[in-house]
C-alpha positions in Angstrom: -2.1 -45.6 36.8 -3.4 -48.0 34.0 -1.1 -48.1 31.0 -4.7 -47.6 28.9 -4.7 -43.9 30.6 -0.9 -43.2 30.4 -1.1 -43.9 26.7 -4.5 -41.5 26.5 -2.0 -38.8 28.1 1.0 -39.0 26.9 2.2 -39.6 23.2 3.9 -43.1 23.3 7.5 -43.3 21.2 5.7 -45.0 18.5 2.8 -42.2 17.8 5.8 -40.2 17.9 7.6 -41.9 15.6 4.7 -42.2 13.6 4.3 -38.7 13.5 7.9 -37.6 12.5 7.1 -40.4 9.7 4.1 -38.2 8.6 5.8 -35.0 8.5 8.8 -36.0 6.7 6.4 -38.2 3.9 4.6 -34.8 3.4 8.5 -32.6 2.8 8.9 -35.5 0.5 5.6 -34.7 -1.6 6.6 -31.2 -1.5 9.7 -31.5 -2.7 8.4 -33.8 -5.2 5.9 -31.9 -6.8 8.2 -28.4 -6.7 10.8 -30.7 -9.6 7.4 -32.4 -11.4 6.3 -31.6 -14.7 3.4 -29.9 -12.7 5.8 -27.0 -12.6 8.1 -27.7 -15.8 8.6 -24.2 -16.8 7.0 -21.8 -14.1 9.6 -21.8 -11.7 8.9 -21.6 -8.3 5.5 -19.6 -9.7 2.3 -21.4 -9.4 0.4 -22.3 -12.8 -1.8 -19.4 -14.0 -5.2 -21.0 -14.9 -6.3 -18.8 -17.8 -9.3 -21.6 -18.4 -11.3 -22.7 -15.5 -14.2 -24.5 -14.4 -17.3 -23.0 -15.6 -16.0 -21.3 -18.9 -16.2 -22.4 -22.4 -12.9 -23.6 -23.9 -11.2 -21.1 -26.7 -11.7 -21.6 -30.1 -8.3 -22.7 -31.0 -7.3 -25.6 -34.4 -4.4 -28.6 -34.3 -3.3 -31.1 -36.5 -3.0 -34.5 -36.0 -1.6 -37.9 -37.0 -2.5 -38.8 -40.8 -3.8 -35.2 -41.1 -6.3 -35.2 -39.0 -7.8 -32.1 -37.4 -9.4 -30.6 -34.2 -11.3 -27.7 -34.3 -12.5 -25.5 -31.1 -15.3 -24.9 -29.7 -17.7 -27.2 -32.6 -15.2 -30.3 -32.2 -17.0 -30.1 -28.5 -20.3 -30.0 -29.9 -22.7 -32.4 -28.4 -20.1 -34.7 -26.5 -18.5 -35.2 -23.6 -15.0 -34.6 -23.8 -12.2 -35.3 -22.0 -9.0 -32.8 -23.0 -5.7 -33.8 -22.6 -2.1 -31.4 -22.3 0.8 -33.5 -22.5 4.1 -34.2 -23.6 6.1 -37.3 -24.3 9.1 -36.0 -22.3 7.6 -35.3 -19.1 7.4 -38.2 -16.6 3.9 -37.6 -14.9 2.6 -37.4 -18.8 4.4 -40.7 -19.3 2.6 -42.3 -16.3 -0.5 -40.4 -17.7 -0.8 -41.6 -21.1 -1.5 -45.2 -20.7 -4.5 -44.2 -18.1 -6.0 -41.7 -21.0 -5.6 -44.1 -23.3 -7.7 -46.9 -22.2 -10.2 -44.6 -21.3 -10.5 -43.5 -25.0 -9.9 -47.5 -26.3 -13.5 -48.0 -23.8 -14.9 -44.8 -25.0 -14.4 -44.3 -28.9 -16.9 -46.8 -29.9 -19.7 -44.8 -27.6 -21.5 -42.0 -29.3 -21.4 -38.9 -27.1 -17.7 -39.3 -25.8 -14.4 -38.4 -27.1 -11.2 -37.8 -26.1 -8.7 -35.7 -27.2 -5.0 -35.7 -26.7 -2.9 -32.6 -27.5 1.0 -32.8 -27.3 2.3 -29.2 -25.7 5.5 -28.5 -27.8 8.8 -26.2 -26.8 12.2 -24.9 -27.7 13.9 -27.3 -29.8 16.0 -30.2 -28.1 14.3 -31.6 -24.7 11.1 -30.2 -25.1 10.6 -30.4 -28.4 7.6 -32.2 -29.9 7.3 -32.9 -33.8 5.3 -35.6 -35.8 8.0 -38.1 -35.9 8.3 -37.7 -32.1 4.7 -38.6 -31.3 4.6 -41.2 -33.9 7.8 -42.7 -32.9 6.6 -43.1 -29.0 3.0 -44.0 -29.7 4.4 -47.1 -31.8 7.0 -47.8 -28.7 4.2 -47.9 -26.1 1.5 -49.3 -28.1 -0.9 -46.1 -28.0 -3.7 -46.4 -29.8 -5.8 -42.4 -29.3 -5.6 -40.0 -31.7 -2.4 -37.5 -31.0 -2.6 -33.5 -31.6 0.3 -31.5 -31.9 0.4 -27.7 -30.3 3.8 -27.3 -31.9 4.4 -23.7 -30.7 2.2 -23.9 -27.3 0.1 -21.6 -28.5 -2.7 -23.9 -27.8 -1.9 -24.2 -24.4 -1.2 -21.0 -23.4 -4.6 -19.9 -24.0 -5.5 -22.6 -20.9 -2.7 -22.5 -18.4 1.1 -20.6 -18.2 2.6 -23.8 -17.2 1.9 -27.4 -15.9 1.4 -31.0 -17.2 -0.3 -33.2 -17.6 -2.7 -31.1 -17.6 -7.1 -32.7 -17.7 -10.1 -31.0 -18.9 -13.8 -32.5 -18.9 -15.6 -30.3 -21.3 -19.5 -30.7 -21.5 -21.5 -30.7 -24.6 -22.2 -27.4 -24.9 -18.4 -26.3 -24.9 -18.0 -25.4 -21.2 -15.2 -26.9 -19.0 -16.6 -29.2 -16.3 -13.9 -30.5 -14.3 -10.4 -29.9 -14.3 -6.9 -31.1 -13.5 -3.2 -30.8 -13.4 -1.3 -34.1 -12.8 -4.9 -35.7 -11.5 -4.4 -38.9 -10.2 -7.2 -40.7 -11.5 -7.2 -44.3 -12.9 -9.3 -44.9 -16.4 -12.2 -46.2 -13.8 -12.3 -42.9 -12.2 -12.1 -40.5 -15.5 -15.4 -42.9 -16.8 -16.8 -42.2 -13.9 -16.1 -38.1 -14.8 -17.1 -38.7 -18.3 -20.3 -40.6 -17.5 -21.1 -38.1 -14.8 -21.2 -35.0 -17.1 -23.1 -36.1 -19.9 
């Protein structure tokens, strides 16, 4: 037999090996994602997804740095809106930021665009988030978007039970778009969502 038609046959060592490789890269994702922020506080529960694609975002109201506020659904009106759920203590959110960022630093000078980051808060200790917290870490890693504080989470429970960072395009007219938790999209790709929708 020619080695061509044994190998067509038969799995050779290395497409085994290659294989095993496969399967024990995919247990490691697993594993990852069941200890990710994707699932900080629902257990071994998947995320309930009270606001989905298709529906038009609650009207809900959060402060921000220097005062600021944002104000559901008319802070929506007539732009396209990319939502953000984070929190400066989970690690996907920290890899996160940056990415939002520089989307908003090309963005905020464009009429018909906006982004808007809103920090999930919790029990006091780990997964608290305050003012001074957001300040504090915006200044150490040289953020430059407008922060929102959802002290209490009651923000965020109106969208999802559990799971962050957590991505919403939201259309003009209010409605949700597109949507994501821990996406693992570069600023290219969440223009590309941005410019898509509008």
């Amino acid at each position: 037999l020619r080695r061509g038609r044994v190998h067509s046959e038969f799995p050779s060592c290395r497409n085994m090996y290659h294989h095993h490789l496969k399967h024990i890269a995919m247990a490691a994702a697993a594993v990852s994602l069941s200890v990710s922020c994707v699932r900080d506080d629902g257990g071994n529960q998947p995320a309930r997804e009270y606001v989905r694609v298709g529906m038009t975002v609650p009207a809900f109201s959060v402060s921000g740095e220097g005062g600021g506020t944002f104000d559901s659904p008319e802070g929506f009106a007539g732009r396209t809106t990319l939502l953000l759920f984070f929190a400066t203590w989970c690690p996907d959110c920290q890899a996160e930021l940056p990415v939002i960022d520089a989307v908003w630093q090309t963005v905020a000078g464009e009429p018909g665009y906006d982004v808007v980051a809103i920090s999930r808060g919790g029990a006091e200790g780990r997964y608290e988030q305050s003012p001074d917290i957001l300040s504090r870490y915006w200044k150490d890693h040289d953020l430059r978007m407008p922060w929102y504080l959802d002290g209490d989470r009651s923000v965020f429970d109106r969208f999802a039970s559990a799971g962050i960072p957590r991505v919403y395009i939201v259309n003009a007219e209010g409605v949700v778009v597109w949507q994501s938790a821990a996406p693992e999209l570069d600023a290219a790709g969440y223009l590309a969502l941005l410019r898509q929708y509008r």
